[in-house]
matplotlib code that plots the C-alpha trace (Angstrom):
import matplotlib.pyplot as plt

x = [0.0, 1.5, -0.1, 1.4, 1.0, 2.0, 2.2, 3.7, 4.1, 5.2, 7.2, 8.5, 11.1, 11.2, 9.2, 8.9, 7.4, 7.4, 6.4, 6.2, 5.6, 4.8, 5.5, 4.4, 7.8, 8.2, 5.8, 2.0, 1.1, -1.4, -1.9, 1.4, 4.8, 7.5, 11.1, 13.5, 17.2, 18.4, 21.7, 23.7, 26.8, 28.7, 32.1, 31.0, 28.8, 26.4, 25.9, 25.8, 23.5, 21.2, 21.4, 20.2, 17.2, 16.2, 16.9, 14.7, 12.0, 11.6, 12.5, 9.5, 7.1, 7.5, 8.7, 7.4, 9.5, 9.1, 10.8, 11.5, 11.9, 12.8, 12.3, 13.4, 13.2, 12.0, 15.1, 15.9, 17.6, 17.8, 16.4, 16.2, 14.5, 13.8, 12.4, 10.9, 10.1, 6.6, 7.2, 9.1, 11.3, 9.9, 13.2, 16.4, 19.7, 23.1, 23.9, 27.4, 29.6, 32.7, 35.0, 36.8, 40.1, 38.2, 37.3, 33.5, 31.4, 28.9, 26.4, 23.6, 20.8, 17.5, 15.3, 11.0, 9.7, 5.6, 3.7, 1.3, 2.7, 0.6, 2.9, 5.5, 4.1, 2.8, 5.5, 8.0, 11.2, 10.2, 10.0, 13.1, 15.2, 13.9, 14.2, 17.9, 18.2, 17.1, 19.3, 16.9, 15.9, 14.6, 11.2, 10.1, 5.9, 4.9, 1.0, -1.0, -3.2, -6.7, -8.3, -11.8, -10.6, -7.2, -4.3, -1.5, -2.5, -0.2, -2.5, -2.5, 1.3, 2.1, -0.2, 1.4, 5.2, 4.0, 2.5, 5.5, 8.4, 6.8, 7.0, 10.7, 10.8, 13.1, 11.2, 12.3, 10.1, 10.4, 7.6, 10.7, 13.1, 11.9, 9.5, 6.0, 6.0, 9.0, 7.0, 4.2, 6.6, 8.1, 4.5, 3.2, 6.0, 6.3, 2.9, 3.1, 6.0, 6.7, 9.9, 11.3, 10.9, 14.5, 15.8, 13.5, 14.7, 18.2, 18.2, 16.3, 18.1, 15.7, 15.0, 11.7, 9.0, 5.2, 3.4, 0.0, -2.9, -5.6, -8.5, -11.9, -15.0, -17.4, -21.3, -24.5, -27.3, -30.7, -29.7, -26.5, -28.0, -25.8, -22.2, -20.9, -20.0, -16.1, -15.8, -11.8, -9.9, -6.1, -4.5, -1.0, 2.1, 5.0, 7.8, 11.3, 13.3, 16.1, 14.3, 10.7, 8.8, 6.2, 5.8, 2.3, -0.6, -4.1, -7.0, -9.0, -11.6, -12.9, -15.2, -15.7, -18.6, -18.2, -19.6, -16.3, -16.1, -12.3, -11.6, -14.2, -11.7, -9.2, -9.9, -11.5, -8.1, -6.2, -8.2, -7.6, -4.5, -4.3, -5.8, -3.6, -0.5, -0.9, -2.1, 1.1, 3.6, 2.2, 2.6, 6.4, 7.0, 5.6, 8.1, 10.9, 10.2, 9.9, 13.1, 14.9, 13.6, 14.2, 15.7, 15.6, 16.4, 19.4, 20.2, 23.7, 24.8, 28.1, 29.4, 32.5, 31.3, 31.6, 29.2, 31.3, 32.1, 28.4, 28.0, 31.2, 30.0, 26.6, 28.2, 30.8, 27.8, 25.9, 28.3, 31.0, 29.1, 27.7, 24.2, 22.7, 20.1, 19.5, 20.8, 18.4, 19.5, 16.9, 19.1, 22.4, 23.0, 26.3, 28.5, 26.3, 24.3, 21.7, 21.4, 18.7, 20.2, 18.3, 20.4, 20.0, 22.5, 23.3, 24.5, 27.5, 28.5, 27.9, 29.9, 32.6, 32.3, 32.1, 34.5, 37.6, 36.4, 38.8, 37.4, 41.4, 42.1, 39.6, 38.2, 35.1, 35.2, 32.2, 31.7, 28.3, 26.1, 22.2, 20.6, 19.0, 22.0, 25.3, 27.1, 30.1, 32.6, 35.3, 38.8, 41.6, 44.4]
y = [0.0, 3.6, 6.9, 9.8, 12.9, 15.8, 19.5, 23.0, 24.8, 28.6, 30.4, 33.9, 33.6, 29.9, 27.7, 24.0, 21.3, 17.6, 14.7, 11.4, 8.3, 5.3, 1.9, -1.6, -4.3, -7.8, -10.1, -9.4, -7.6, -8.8, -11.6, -14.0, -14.8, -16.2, -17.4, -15.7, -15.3, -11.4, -10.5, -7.6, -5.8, -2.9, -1.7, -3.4, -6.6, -4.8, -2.8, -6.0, -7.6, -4.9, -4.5, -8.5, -7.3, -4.8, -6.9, -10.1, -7.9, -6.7, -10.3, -11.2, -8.6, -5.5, -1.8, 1.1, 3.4, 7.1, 9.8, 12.6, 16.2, 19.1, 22.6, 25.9, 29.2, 27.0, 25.0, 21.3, 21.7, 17.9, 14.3, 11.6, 8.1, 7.0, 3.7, 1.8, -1.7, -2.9, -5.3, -6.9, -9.3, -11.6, -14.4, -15.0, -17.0, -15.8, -18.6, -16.7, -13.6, -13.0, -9.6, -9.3, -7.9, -4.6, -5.0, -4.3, -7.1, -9.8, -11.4, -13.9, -14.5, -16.5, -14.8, -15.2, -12.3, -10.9, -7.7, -8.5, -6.1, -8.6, -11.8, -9.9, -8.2, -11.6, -13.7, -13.4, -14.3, -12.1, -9.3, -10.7, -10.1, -6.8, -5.5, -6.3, -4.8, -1.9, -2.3, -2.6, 0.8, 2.0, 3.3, 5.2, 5.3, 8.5, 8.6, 11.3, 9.4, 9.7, 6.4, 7.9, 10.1, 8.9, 11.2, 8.9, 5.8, 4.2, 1.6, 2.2, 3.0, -0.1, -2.0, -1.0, -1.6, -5.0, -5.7, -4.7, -5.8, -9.4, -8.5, -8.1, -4.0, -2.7, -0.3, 2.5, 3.4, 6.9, 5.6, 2.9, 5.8, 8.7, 10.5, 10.5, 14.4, 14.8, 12.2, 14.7, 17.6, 16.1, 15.1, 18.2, 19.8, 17.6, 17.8, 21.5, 21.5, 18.5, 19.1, 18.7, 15.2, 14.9, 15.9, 14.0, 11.1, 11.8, 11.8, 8.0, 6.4, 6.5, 6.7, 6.7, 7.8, 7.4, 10.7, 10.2, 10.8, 8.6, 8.7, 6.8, 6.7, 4.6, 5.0, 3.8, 2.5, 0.4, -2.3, -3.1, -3.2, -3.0, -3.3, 0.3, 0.5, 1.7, 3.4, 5.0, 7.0, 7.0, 8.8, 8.9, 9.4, 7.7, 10.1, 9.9, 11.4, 13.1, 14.7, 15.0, 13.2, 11.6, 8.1, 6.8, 8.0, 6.8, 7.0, 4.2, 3.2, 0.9, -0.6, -2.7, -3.4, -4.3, -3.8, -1.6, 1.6, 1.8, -1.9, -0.8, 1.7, 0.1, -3.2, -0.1, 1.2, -1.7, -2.9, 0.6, 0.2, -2.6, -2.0, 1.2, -1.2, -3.6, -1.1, 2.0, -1.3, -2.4, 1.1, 1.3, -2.2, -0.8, 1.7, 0.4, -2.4, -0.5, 1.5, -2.2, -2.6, 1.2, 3.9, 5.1, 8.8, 9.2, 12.3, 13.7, 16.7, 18.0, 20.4, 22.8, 23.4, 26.9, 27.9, 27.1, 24.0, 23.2, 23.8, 21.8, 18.8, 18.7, 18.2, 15.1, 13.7, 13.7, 13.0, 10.2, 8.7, 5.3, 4.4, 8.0, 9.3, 12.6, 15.2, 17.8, 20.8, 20.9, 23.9, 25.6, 27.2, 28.0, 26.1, 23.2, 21.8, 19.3, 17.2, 14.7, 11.9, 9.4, 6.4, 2.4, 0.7, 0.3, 2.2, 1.0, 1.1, 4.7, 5.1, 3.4, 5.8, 9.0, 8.8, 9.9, 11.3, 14.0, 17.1, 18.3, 21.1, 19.3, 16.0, 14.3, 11.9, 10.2, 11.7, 9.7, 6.9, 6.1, 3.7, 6.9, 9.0, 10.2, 13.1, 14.0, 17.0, 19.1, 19.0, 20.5, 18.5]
z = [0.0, -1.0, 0.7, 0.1, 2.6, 1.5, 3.3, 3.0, 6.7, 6.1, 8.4, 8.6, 6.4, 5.3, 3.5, 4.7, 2.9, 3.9, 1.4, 3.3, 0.6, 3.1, 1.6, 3.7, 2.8, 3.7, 5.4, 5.2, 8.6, 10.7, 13.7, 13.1, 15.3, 13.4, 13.0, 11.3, 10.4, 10.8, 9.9, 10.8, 11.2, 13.3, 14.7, 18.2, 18.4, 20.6, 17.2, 15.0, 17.3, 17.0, 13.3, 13.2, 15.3, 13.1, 10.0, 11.9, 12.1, 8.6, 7.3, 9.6, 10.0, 7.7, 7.5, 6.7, 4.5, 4.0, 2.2, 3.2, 1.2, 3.4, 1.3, 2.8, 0.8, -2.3, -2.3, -1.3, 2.1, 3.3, 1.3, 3.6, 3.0, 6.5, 7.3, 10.6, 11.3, 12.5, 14.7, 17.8, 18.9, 21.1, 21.8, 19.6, 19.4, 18.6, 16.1, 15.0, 15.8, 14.2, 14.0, 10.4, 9.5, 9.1, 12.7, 11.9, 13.5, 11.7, 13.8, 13.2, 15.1, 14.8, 16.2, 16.8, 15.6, 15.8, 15.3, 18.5, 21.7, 24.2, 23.0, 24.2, 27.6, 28.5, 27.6, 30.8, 28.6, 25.9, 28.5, 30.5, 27.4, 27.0, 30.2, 29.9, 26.5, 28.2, 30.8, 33.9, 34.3, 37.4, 38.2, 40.9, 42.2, 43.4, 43.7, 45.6, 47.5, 49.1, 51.0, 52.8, 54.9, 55.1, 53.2, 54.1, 51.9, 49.9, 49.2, 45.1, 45.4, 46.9, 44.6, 41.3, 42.8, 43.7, 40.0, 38.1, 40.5, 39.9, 36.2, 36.6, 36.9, 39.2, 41.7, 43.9, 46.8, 48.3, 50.9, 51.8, 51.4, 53.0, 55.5, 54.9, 55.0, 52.7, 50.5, 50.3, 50.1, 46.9, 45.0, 45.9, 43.6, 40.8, 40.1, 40.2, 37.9, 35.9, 34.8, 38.8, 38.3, 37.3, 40.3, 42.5, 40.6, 40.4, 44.0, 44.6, 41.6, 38.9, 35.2, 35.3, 37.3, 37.6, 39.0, 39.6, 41.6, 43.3, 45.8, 46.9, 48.8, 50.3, 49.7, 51.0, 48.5, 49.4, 47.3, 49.3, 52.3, 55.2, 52.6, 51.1, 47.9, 47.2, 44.0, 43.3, 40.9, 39.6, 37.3, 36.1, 34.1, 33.3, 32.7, 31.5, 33.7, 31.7, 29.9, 31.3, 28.2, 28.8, 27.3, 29.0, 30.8, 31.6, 34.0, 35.4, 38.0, 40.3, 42.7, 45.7, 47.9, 51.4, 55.4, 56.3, 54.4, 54.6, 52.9, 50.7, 49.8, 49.6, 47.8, 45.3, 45.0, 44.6, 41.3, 39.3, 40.4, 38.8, 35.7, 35.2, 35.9, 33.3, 31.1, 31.5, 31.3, 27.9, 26.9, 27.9, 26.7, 23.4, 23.2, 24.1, 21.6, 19.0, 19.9, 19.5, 16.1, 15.3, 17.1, 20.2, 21.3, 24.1, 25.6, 25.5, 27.7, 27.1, 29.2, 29.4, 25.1, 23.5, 20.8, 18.4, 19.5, 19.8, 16.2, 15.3, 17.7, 16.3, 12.9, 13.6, 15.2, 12.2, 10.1, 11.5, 14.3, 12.9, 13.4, 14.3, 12.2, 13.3, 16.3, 17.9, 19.9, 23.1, 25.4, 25.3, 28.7, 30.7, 28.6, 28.5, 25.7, 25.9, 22.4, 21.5, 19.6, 17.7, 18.0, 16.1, 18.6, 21.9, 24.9, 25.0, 21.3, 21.4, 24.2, 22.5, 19.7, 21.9, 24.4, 23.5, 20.1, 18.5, 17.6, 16.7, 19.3, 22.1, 23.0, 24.3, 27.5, 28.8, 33.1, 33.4, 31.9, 32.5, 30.2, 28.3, 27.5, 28.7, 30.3, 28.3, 29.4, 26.6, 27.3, 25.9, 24.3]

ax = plt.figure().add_subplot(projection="3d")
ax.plot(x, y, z, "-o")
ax.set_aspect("equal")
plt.show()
């Protein structure tokens, strides 16, 4: 199937158009799983294995190819032809590696490949393997909570920690960490401001954090009789904490009859919970799947940079580092620039190719690593 899309956004003084031509390749989509041989190659194995991901998935599944024409001032400033798989890998084998005289890696892999998300959140292998292709990030709860009359539940809080720790996500706790009032200190102002979740989870140990809010109550109707019907509320976010994006959110309900209005509550509480659990790690199981067949976006903050040197670092990136397919400014502040770098391979094989990188009169040198970007600092040679 071939749509074409196409779009002219004016500015002040530019002109932009986009054409996107979208083309469906390799196996027919729709319900299947199956096992395929991928292929691929990089300057680390980490890189190679990837590229066999990707290639196992479009073998398998499909990709979806676009091109695209960027026009400023009536003139072709950039032609791209970007593509994206459609599936995700459930399992795979390393059948071979090898590392040629070139030193660039080969790697082959079978791999079982599908385009259905649930076979992958519900198979515990599956999401084993991708937990540690994501390197185990951690995720902090942080839920406003209301039981009755109670402001010090935790009840919901506890309830999602429990579901996905026993899922294999590794939780951080502030309840286990930290004073109930600083507790309520700290929700109080990241849900004022966002953006303060970095710091919050800088200082627990956490990529990720879910910010929500949830509350119940118990009421009487002549059909119950003597039991009180508990009917509760949650809402919340997961958020990246590096860079504040948002990659789920959701609201749900429930309800719970019984004779005490605080279990009521409670067991009320405990089922949205629930039902927002499975449904916020689907959502970041999607992603993150779909970043091992793709790209995924890693932050890079480099520090101790000129303007200049921004503008020359932002180039080599572009233009020397293997497997990135685009580099976005998002601040430039006291010698500091923040870049958003959408990236095909691993952590680590970006790492190898950053640190130490020669810019002639400076260098590069990796300071700090989370499984969503790095720290990097400029010093003269």
């Amino acid at each position: 199937m071939i749509g074409l899309i196409s779009s002219v956004l004016p500015s002040l003084n530019r002109s932009l158009s986009l054409v996107f031509i979208i083309t469906a390749l390799g196996g027919v989509l729709g319900a299947q799983t199956q096992t395929v041989v991928g292929e691929g190659m990089g300057m680390t194995h980490d890189a190679a294995l990837s590229a066999a991901k990707r290639d196992a998935v479009e073998k398998g599944v499909g990709v979806v190819v676009a091109s695209e024409t960027l026009v400023r001032n009536f003139q072709v400033a950039d032609d791209r032809i970007l593509s994206k798989a459609n599936g995700f890998v459930k399992t795979y084998e390393e059948t071979s590696s090898s590392q040629g005289p070139d030193g660039l890696w080969t790697v082959t892999i079978s791999a079982v490949v599908t385009d259905i998300l649930d076979e992958v959140v519900k198979d515990q292998l599956a999401l084993d393997l991708l937990l540690s292709w994501v390197r185990h990030p951690r995720f902090m709860i942080m839920i406003d909570e209301q039981n009755i009359d109670d402001p010090s539940s935790i009840v919901a809080e506890t309830e999602i920690g429990r579901i996905m720790g026993a899922k294999g996500f590794d939780i951080v706790s502030p309840s286990q960490t930290e004073a109930l009032q600083q507790r309520n200190i700290n929700l109080a102002s990241a849900q004022g401001d966002p953006t303060q979740v970095s710091g919050i989870a800088t200082e627990f140990g956490a990529e990720y954090i879910i910010l929500g809010s949830a509350s119940s109550k118990a009421v009487s109707h002549p059909m119950l009789g003597t039991r009180l019907s508990g009917q509760a509320n949650i809402s919340a976010q997961v958020i990246r904490a590096d860079n504040a994006q948002i990659i789920a959110q959701e609201t749900f309900h429930g309800k719970s009859t019984h004779i005490d209005a605080n279990t009521a509550g409670v067991n009320a509480l405990k089922g949205a919970a629930e039902e927002l659990s499975e449904y916020l790690m689907a959502e970041t199981v999607k992603r993150w799947s779909l970043e091992q067949s793709n790209a995924r976006v890693l932050t890079l903050r480099i520090s101790g940079v000129t303007y200049q040197a921004r503008g020359q670092i932002i180039q080599v990136l572009n233009s020397e580092i293997e497997g990135i397919r685009s580099v976005d400014q998002r601040s430039f502040s006291a010698g500091t620039v923040t870049l958003a770098v959408e990236y095909t391979g691993s952590n680590e094989d970006l790492g190898f190719q950053l640190d130490g990188k020669d810019f002639g009169t400076y260098a590069l040198f990796i300071v700090g690593e989370t499984p969503n970007g790095f720290d990097l600092a400029v010093q003269a040679k």
